[in-house]
C-alpha positions as CSV (number, residue, x, y, z in Angstrom):
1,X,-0.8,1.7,17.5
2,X,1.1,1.9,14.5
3,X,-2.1,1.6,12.1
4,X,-4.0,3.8,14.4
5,X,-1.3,6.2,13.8
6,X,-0.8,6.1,10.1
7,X,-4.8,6.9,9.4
8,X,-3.6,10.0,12.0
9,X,-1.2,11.0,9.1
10,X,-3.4,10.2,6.2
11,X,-6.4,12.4,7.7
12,X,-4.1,14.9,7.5
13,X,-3.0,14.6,4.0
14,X,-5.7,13.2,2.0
15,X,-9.6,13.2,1.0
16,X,-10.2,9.3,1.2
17,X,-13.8,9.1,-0.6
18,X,-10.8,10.6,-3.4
19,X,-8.2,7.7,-3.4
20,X,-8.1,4.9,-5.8
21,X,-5.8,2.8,-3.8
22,X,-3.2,-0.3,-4.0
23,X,-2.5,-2.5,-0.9
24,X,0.4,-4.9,-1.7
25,X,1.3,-7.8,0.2
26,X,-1.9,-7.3,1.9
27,X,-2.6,-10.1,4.2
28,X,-5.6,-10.2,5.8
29,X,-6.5,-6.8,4.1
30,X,-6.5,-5.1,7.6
31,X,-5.1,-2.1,5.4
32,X,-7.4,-2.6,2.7
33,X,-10.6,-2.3,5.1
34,X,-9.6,0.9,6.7
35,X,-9.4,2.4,3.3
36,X,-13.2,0.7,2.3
37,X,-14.4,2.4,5.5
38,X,-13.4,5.6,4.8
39,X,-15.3,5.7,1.5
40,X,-12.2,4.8,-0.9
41,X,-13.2,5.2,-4.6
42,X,-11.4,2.1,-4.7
43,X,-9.1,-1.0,-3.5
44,X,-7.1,-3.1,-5.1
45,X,-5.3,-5.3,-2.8
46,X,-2.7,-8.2,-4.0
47,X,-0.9,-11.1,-2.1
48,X,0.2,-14.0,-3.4
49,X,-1.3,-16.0,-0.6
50,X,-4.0,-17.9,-2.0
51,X,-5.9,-17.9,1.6
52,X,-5.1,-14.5,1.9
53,X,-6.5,-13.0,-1.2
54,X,-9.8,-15.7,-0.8
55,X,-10.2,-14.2,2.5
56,X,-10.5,-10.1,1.5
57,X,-11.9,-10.9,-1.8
58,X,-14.9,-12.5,0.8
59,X,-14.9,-10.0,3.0
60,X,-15.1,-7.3,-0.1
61,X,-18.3,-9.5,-1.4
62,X,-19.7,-9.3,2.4
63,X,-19.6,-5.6,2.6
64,X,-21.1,-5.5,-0.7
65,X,-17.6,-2.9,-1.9
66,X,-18.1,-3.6,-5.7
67,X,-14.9,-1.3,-6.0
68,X,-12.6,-3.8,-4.4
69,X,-10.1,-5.8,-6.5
70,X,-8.2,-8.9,-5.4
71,X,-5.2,-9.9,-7.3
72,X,-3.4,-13.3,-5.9
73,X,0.0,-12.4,-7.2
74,X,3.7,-12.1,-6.8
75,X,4.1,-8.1,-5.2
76,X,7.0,-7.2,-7.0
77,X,6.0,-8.7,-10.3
78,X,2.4,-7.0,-10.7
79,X,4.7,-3.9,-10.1
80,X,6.9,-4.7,-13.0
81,X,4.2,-5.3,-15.6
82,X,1.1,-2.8,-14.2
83,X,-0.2,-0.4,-16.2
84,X,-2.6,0.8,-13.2
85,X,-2.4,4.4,-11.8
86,X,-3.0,5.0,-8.0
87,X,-3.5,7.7,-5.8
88,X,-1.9,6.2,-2.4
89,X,0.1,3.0,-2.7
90,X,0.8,1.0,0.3
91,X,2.9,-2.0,0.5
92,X,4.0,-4.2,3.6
93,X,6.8,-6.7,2.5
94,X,7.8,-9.0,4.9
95,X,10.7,-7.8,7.1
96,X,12.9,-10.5,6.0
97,X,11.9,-9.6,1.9
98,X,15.5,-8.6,1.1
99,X,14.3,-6.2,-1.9
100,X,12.8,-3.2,-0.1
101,X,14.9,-0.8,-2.6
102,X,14.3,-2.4,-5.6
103,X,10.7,-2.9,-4.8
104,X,10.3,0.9,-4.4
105,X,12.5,1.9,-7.4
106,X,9.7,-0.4,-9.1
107,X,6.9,1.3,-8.2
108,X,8.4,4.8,-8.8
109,X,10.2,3.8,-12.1
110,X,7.2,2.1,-13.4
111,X,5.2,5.7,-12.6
112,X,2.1,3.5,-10.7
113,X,1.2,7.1,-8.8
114,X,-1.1,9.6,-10.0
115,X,0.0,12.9,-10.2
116,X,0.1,14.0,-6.6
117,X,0.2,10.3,-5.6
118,X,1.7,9.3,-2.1
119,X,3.5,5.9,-1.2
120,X,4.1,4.3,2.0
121,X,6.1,1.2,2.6
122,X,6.1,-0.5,5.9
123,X,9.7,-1.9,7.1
124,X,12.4,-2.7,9.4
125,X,14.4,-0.1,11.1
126,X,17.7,-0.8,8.7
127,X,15.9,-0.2,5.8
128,X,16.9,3.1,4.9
129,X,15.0,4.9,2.1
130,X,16.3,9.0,2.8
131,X,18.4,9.4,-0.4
132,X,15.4,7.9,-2.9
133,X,14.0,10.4,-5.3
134,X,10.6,11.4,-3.9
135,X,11.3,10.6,-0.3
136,X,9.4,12.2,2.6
137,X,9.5,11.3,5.8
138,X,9.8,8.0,7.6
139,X,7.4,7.7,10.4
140,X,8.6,5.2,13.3
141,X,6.0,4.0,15.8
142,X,8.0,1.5,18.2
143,X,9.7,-1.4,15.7
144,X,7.2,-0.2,12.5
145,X,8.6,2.3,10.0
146,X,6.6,3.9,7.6
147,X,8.3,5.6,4.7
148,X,6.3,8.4,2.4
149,X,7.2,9.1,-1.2
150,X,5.3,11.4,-3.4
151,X,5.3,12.8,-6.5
């Protein structure tokens, strides 16, 4: 439900065959494969789950997506030393991560959006993300929160 209604959002907001995106943290690369289906430029999704970033690099090769990039990799330390530039950033820390803010700080300090770029970080309920510079909207879809940024 909560997937289903994020890609409600996105329609809404962005072109996808236009996005150069960044999934971190990205698991199984559920996230990652919605963007590849909708015609994303491209995907570069990082975990530093060896089993994780095995599986979607496979499933990148199976669907033949020349444009997909798998990084196994700390999260919060490919922030701090990327030089990349993407159009929609999404990241899904574990619940239990502890460094939500500084996490998001990163990525805006570190200026990893494009001009017109959007952010959205999936968290817990006490996460609280209103008074950050670039701050949208939070979107809440039973215990999943989805915060926007953009800049």
């Amino acid at each position: 439900m909560a997937k289903e209604g994020l890609f409600n959002i996105l329609n809404n907001l962005i072109e996808f065959d236009e996005m150069n995106v960044l999934d971190l943290f990205c698991g199984t690369g559920s996230i990652s494969f919605e963007f590849v289906s909708r015609c994303a430029v491209s995907v570069t999704s990082v975990d530093s789950n060896s089993r994780c970033a095995g599986f979607v690099k496979s499933t990148f090769d199976e669907l033949k997506y020349a444009s997909g990039t798998v990084i196994k990799a700390d999260a919060l330390r490919f922030v701090e030393s990327s030089k990349g530039k993407w159009n929609l950033i999404f990241a899904d820390p574990p619940y239990e991560y502890g460094q939500h803010h500084k996490f998001v700080n990163t990525i805006l300090d570190n200026g990893l959006l494009s001009e017109n770029g959007i952010l959205i970080v999936e968290h817990p309920a006490e996460i609280d993300f209103s008074t950050f510079p670039a701050y949208t909207q939070t979107r809440k879809y039973g215990r999943v929160h989805f915060s926007f940024f953009e800049v």
